[in-house]
C-alpha positions as CSV (number, residue, x, y, z in Angstrom):
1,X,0.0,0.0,0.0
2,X,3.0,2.4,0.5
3,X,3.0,2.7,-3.2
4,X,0.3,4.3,-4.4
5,X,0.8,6.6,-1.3
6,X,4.0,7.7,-2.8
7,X,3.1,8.2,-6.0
8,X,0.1,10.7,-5.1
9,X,2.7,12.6,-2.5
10,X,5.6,12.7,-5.3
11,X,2.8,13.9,-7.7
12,X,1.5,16.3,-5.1
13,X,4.8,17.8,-5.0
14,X,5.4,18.4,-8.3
15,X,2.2,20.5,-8.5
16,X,3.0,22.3,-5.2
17,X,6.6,22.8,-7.6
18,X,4.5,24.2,-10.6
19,X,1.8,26.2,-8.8
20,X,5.0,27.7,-6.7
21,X,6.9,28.6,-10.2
22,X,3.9,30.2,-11.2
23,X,3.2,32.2,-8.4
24,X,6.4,33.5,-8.3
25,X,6.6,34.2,-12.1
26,X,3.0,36.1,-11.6
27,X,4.2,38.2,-8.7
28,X,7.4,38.9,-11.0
29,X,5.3,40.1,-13.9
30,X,2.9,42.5,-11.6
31,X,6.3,43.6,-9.9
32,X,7.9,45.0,-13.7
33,X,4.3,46.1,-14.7
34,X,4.2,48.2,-11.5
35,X,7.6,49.3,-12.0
36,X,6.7,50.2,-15.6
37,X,3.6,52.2,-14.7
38,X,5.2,54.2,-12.1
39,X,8.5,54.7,-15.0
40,X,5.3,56.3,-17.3
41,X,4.2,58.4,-14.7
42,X,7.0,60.0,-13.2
43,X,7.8,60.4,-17.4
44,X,4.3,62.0,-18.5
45,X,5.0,64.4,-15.2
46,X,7.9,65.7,-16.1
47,X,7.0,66.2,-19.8
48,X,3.8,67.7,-18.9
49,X,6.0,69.8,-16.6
50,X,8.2,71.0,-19.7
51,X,5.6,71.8,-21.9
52,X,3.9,73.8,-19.4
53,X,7.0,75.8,-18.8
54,X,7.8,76.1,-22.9
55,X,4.0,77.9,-23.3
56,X,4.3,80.3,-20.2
57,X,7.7,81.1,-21.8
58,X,5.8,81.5,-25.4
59,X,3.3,83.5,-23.7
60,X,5.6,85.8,-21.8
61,X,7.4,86.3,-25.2
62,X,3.9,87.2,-26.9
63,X,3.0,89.4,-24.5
64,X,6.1,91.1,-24.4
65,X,6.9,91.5,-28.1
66,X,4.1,94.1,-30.6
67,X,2.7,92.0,-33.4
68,X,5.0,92.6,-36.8
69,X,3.0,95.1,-38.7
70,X,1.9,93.3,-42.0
71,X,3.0,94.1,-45.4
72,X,1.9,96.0,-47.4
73,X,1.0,94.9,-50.6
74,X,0.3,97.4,-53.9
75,X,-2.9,97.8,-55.1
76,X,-3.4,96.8,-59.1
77,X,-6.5,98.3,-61.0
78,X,-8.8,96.3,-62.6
79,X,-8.0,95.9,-66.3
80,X,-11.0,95.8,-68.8
């Protein structure tokens, strides 16, 4: 009878094995996608943060330089 004992514990460990492998490989993949979701943000932030700064800069410009004056262009008659 100790056979067919051994046989179910040896084939209860090696799913215990595989369900362990794949837990650890699913915790590994939510760890890089965490990791790559907070990369993004802190990314997005700090371009957000640059573009912000580049319009206020534009808009400080704007504000601080008169329009060009537009040329002038000569007026033809009409020709009948």
């Amino acid at each position: 009878m100790s056979k067919p004992s051994s046989r179910t514990s040896a084939a209860r460990r090696n799913a215990e094995a595989l369900l362990s492998k794949s837990q650890k490989r699913e915790a590994s993949f939510k760890l890089d996608q965490e990791r790559e979701h907070e990369a993004m943000a802190i990314k997005t932030a700090r371009l957000r943060e640059l573009r912000l700064a580049k319009e206020a800069a534009e808009e400080k410009l704007a504000a601080s330089t008169p329009p060009a004056p537009r040329p002038v262009k000569p007026r033809r008659s009409k020709q009948t």
